[in-house]
N, C-alpha and C positions, 0 to 999 in steps of 0.2 A: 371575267368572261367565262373563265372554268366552271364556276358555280352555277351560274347560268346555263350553263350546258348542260351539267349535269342534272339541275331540276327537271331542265325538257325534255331531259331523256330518262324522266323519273328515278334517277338515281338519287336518294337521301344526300344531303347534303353535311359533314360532320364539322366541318370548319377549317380554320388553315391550322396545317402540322405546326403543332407546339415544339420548343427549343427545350429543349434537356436542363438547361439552365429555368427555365421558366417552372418545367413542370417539379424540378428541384427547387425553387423559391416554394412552390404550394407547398410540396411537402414537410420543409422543413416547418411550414407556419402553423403545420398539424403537431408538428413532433412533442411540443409541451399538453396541448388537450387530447388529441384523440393518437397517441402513440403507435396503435397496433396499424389505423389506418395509413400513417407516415410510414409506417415500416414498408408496409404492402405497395405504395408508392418508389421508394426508394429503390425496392427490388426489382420493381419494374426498370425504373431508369438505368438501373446496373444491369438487365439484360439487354435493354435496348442499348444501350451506351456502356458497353465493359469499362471503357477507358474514361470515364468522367469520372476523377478521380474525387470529388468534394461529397460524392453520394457516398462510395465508399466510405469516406471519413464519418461520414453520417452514422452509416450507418454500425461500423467500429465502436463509436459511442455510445448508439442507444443501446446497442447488444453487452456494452461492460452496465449498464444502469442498474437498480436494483427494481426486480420486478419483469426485466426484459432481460437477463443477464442470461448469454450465450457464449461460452466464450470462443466455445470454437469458431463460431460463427463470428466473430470479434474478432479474432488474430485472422484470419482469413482476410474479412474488405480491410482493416490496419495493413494488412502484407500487400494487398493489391494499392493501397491509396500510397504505402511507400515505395513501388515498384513505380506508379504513375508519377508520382511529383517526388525525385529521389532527390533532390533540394529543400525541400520542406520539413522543417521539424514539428510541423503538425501533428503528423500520425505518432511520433516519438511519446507528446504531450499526454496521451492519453496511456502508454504503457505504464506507469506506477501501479494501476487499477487490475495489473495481471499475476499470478502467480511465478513463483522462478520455471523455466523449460528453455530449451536451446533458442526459441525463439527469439524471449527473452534477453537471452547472452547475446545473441547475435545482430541484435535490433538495440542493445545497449552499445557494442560496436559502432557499431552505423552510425548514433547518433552521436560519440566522442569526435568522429571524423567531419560531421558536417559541424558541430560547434568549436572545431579547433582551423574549422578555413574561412567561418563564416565573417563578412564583414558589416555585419548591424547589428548595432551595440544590443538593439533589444532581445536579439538572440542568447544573448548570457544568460538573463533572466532564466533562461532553461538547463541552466547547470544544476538545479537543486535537483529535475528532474532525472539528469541524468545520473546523479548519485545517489537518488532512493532507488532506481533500479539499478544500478550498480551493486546493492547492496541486498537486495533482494535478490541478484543473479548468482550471486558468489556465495558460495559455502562458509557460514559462521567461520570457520575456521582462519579462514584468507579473507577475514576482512579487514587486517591489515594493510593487507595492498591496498583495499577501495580508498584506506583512511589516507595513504601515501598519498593518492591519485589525489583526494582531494584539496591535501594540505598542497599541490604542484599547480591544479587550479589555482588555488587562492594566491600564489603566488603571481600566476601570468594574467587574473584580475587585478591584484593589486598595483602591477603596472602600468595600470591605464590611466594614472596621474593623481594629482591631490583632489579632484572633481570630479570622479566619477559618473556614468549618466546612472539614472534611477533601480535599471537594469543589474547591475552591475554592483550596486550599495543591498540590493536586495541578494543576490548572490551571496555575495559576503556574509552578510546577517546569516543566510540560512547555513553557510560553513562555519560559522562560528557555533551555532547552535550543535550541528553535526558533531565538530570536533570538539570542543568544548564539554558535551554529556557524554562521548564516546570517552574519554580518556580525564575526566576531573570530576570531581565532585558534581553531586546533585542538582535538578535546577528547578527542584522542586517538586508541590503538587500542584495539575492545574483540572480543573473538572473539562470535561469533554462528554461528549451523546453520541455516539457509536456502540451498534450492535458489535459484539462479539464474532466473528464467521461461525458457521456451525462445524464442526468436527463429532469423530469416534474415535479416538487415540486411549492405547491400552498405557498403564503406568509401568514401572519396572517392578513391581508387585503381581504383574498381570491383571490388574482390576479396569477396566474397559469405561472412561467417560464421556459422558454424552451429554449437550445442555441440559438435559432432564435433573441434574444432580445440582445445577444451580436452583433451581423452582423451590420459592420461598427461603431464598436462602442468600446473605452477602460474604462473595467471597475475595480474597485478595490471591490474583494471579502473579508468580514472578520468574519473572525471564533470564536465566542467568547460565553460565556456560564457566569450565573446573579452568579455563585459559585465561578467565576476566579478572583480573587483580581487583576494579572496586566490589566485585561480587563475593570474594574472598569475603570481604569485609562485612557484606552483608549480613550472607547466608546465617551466621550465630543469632541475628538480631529474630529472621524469619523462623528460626528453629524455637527462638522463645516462643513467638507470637500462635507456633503452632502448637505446643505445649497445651498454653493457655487457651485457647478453641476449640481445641481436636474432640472435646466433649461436649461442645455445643450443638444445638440442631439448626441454629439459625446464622451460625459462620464456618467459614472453613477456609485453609488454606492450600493451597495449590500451585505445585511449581513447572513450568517448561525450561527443559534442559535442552539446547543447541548444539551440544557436542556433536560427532559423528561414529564416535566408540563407547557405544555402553560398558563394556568392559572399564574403561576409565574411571565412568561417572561412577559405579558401584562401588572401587574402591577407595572415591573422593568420597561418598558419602560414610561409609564404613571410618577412616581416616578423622572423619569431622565428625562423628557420631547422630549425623543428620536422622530423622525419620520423618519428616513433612513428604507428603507423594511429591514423585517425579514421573513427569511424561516425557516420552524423548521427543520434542515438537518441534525440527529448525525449519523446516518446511511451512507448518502449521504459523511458527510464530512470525516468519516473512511474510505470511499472506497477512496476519492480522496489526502486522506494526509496518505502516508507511516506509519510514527512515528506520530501518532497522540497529539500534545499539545496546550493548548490554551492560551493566541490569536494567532491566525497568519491570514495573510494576503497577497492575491494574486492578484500581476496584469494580468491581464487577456485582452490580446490582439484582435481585430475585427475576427481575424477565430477560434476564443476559444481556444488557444493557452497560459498556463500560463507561462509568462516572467517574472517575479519577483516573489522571495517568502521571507519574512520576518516571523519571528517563535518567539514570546517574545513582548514585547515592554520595552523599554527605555523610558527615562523621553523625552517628548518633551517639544520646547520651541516654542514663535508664530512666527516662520518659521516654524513652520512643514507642516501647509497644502500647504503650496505654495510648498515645497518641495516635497510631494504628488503629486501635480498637475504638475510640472516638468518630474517627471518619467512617469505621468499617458501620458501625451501628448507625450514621445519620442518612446510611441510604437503607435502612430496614422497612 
């Protein structure tokens, strides 16, 4: 009858007010083909509706993606969609995708506390997430403690009987993988397609790199820290391999050091008679390694494309650099 009135009193007619849930259903069915217009929907509903917290999450998401990536804009609806549903390990799920900041710290808190009260099993499943950002929030240094925290989990999972539900087997699996390459031997090479992040990081030489020094060129990146006993081990085999390159135009090698005092590293290299470059990157190599643990090791293809990743070292023997050098040339 309102409509009706309204035509006869020539007022345009727009139809009945749409539900926040509704006009969130359209948008999200945008989100995959026409993104920028989902966005623009999204934001409407989050001004009309502050507290509908599923937009938010929405829109948390589309702003870590690549192509839309915002991040401020990202921790921003993530802080509001876990202000809104402070039960929900939703918003948690998507924190790996962030770089370390108090945020981080403080939102890896939060999410210990709701997976240590929570009672459905399929909530475990989110332990792996909570100890890659774990690890990405703590300083190289004290990542000991994360490894504690973790091996304390595995502990209070593995008491949940000889049948664990699916959740909960997967858990495991990923602490094993965690602890396992953090503190034993290698677990090998496995190819993977992930861009590199972009950085400007100067070396302790002062020379200034930039992806532009990979272009046309395969290089092997490794991640190692003067605290890491398998890296000890390493670092001799890498000092061959850079030997053997360092006169090449179409390989080279390159290392990120995690320490937190250069001073240190200078006289561990000095000590070890190292000259491979060193960038001091613990920042840098959290944002680019998920599960962060050290050593590990990336080949890194001429369009900054990483194709190999190995996570650990194993004992090498003198094939290894040749063996190196094999992989490092079949992404040429």
């Amino acid at each position: 009858m309102r409509a009706v009135a309204l035509l006869l009193a020539g007022v345009p007619f727009t139809g009945f007010a749409q539900s926040p849930a509704t006009l969130y259903a359209e948008a999200r069915a945008l989100a995959d083909t026409n993104t920028a217009e989902a966005i623009q929907r999204l934001e409407d509903i989050v001004q009309r509706w502050p507290k509908f917290a599923e937009a938010h999450l929405s829109l948390g998401r589309i702003y870590l993606a690549p192509g839309f990536r915002n991040r401020e804009e990202a921790i921003e609806h993530l802080r509001r969609a876990m202000d809104l549903r402070p039960d929900s390990l939703e918003p948690y799920r998507l924190l790996a995708a962030l770089p370390p900041s108090n945020f981080l710290s403080r939102s890896a808190r939060r999410m210990r506390e709701l997976l240590q009260k929570s009672t459905d099993p399929d909530d475990l499943a989110a332990f792996p997430v909570l100890w890659s950002i774990e690890f990405r929030s703590t300083p190289p240094s004290r990542h000991s403690t994360v490894r504690d925290r973790v091996k304390e989990d595995v502990a209070r999972l593995n008491a949940k009987g000889p049948r664990p539900p699916p959740a909960v087997l997967y858990a495991l699996s990923e602490a094993r993988r965690i602890l396992g390459t953090a503190e034993t031997p290698g677990t090998g090479w496995r190819q993977t397609l992930k861009p590199l992040p972009p950085f400007r990081l100067p070396d302790l030489s002062g020379r200034v790199w930039t992806p532009d020094d990979f272009k046309g060129k395969v290089a092997l990146i490794n991640v190692w820290a003067t605290w890491c006993g398998p890296c000890r081990v390493e670092l001799p085999h890498i000092q061959r391999l850079h030997e053997k390159v360092k006169n090449r135009t179409d390989l080279l090698v390159l290392t990120l050091n995690v320490d937190g005092h250069p001073g240190r590293v200078d006289s561990y290299l000095k000590e070890g008679g190292y000259t491979f470059p060193v960038i001091p990157a613990g920042d840098y190599a959290l944002e680019a390694a998920p599960v962060f643990v050290v050593p590990q090791t990336w080949i890194v293809d001429g369009s900054g494309m990483i194709r190999e990743q190995s996570v650990g070292f194993a004992k090498a023997d003198e094939n290894w650099v040749d063996e190196i050098l094999r992989r490092m040339e079949q992404w040429k």
